[in-house]
C-alpha positions in Angstrom: 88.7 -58.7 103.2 90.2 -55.3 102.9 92.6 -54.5 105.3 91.9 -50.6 105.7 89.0 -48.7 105.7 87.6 -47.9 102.6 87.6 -44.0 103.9 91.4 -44.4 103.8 91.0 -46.4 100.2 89.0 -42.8 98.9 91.2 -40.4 100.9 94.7 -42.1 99.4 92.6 -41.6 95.9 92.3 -38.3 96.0 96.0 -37.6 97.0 97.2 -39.5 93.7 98.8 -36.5 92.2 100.4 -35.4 95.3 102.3 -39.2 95.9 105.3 -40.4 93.7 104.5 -43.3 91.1 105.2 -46.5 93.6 103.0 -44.9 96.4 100.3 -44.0 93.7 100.1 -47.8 92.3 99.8 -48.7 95.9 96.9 -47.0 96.0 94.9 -47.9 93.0 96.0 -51.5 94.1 93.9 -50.6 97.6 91.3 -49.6 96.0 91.3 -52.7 93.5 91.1 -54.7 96.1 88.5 -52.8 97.5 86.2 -52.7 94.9 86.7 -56.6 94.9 85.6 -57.2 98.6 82.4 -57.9 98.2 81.6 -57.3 102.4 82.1 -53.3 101.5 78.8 -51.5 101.0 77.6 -51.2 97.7 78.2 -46.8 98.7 81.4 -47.6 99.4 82.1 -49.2 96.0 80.5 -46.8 94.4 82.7 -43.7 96.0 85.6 -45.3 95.2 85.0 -46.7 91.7 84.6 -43.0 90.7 87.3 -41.7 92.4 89.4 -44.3 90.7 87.8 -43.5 87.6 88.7 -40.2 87.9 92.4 -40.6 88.8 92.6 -42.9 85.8 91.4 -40.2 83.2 93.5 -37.6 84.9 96.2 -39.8 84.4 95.4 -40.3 81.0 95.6 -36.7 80.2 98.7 -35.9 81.7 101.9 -36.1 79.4 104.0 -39.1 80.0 107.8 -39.0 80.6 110.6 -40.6 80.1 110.6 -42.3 83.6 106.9 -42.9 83.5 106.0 -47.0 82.9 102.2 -46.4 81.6 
């Protein structure tokens, strides 16, 4: 059972690049474990899959540095 809305799960998504790294992984963790819950709407899943999916390959463009872990 997720235990905030999945609105909040795409919102804090779209704010990745805006949040330092702890508060970012928190965020894909949410939305992990929103995509898990199987009582969220198939729309909701959806939304937030590809939001995640974008964050990740933004992510994977962007240069790392020497404090970044991934």
């Amino acid at each position: 059972m997720l235990l905030v809305s999945p609105k909040t799960v795409y919102h804090n998504l779209g704010r990745l690049e805006q949040v330092d790294s702890t508060t970012g992984a928190y965020y894909r963790q949410m939305a992990q474990d929103a995509l898990a819950d199987t009582d969220l709407s198939l729309t909701w899943r959806q939304a937030i899959a590809n939001r995640l999916n974008q964050a990740n390959h933004r992510l994977e463009m962007r240069t790392a540095t020497a404090n970044d872990s991934y």
